[in-house]
N, C-alpha and C positions, 0 to 999 in steps of 0.2 A: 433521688426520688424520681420515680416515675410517671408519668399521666398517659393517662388512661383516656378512652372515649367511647362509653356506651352507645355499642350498633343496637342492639334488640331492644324494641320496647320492653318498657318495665311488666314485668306478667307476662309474658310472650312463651317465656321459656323454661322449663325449672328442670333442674335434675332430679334422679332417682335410682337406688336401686331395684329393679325389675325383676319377678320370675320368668324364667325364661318362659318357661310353659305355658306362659298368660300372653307369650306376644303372635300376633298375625303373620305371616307374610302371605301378604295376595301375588295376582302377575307380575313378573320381574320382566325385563328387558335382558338383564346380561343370565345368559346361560352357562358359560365355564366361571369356573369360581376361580383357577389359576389353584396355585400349590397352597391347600386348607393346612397340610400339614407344618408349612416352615413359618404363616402364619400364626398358627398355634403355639408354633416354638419359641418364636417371637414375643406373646402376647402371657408365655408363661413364663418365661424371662421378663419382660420391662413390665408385664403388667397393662391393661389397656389404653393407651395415650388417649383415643377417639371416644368416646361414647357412643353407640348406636342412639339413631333419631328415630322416634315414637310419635303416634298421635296421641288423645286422650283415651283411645280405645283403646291402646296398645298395639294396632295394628304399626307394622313396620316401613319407617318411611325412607330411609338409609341406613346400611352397614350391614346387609347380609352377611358378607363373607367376615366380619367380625364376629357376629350372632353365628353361623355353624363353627367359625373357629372354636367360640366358649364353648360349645356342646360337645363337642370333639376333646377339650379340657374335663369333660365333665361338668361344668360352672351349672347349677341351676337357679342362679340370678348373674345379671349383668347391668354395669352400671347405663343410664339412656337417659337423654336428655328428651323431656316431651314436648312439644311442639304445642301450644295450645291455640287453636284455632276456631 
């Protein structure tokens, strides 16, 4: 058996499948996104380990270069954890 020890307040955080099309991205800091493509390869292989981070508006709070990977997949939903604030 394993133990566990909840970090995130309860209600903090919930997941979701998302339309891509419904999410924001505002100003970014990082400008090269690195190789979109072997990412994609990757991510169409295993499938997404990470979830992209959301607010409640959808606007985007981490995982760019995962979110253009899915688009580049074609994905027009991705799974996001939203951030409730």
């Amino acid at each position: 058996m394993t133990n566990t020890t909840e970090v995130t307040p309860p209600g903090k955080l919930t997941g979701a499948l998302v339309p891509i099309a419904s999410i924001t991205v505002g100003p970014r800091i990082r400008q090269d996104f690195g190789d979109l493509d072997s990412l994609a390869a990757s991510i169409a292989e295993l499938g997404l380990l990470h979830p992209i981070v959301i607010d409640k508006h959808h606007k985007l709070l981490a995982g760019e270069r995962r979110l253009r990977a899915a688009q580049k997949l074609g994905w027009t939903t991705i799974p996001a954890t939203i951030a409730r604030t």
